[in-house]
C-alpha positions, 0 to 999 in steps of 0.5 A: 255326148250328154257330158257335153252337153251339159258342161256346155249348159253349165258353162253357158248357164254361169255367163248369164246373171240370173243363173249364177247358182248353177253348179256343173254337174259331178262325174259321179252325177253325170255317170248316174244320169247315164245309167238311168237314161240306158234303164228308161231306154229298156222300156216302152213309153207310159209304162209303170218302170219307165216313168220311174226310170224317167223319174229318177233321172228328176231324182237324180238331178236334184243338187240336194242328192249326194253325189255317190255310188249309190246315188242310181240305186237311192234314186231307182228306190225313192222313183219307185216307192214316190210313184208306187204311192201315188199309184195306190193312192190315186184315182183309177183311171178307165178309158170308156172305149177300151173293149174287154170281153165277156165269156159266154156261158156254158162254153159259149162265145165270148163277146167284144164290148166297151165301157160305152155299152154297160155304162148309164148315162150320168144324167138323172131321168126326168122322174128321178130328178123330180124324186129327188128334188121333192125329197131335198126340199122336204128334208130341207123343211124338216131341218128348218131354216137355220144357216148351219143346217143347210150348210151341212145338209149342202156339204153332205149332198156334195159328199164334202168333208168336216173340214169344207164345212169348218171352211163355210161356216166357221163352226166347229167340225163335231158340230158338223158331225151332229148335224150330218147325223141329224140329217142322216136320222130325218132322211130315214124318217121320210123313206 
């Protein structure tokens, strides 16, 4: 069915003007897609190997693969080492509600909770936000009152890097990095 489908999508898909460098898709492609789509079909919705199935079908599609016997395995491979990576450099997400337990002590029961219950609010407290606060603008004083100084000393607060600084100021990074360690020294100095 999927044979047809796509033969009729590609023969479609060459009447019509702004589609004319659609290519129909090769057996060998078509089998591939199959397969991979059987592969997807064995795993449950969001889990790690069904977006690499899911994946390699996009693979596969792609024109600029070459159509052969290989073309399931070097698109099984390449899904896996792109979501891999991306999995390892990417943030870790956590649900807030999701409940795990924590085991009692001494043989104790274990307790249900969520995230919710151990997590602090985001927001500073009134008497921290005024810390705070009373400790930029002393900092700020002993930088002085120079462009640079403050662009660094705002870059630093948002945990910007050189290159955000370069962005701002046009100055050079090792400049950037002179003034972080500057601020860095004068903030010691008022703790």
């Amino acid at each position: 069915m999927l044979s047809a489908v796509l033969t009729l999508w590609a023969a479609n898909a060459r009447k019509t003007k702004h589609m004319q460098n659609v290519s129909v898709l090769e057996p060998a492609r078509i089998s591939a897609i199959q397969t991979l789509q059987s592969y997807r079909n064995r795993y449950n919705p969001g889990s790690f190997y069904f977006d690499v199935a899911d994946h390699a079908i996009d693979l596969a599609l792609s024109p600029r693969r070459k159509a052969d016997g290989f073309l399931v395995r070097n698109a099984w491979r390449d899904s896996k080492r792109i979501l891999s990576r991306q999995n390892k450099n990417g943030p870790t997400m956590l649900s807030l509600d999701e409940e795990f337990s924590i085991n009692g002590h001494d043989g104790g029961e274990s307790e249900e909770i969520s995230l919710h219950d151990r997590c602090a609010s985001p927001a500073l407290k009134p008497d921290q936000a005024c810390v705070e606060s009373d400790f930029e603008n002393s900092l700020r004083q002993r930088l002085g009152n120079t462009a640079p100084a403050q662009a660094a000393l705002d870059c630093v607060k948002r945990g910007d890097a050189a290159m955000d600084f370069y962005r701002a100021t046009g100055m050079s990074n090792s400049y950037f990095k002179k003034l972080k360690k500057t601020i860095q020294q004068e903030a010691a100095a008022l703790n």
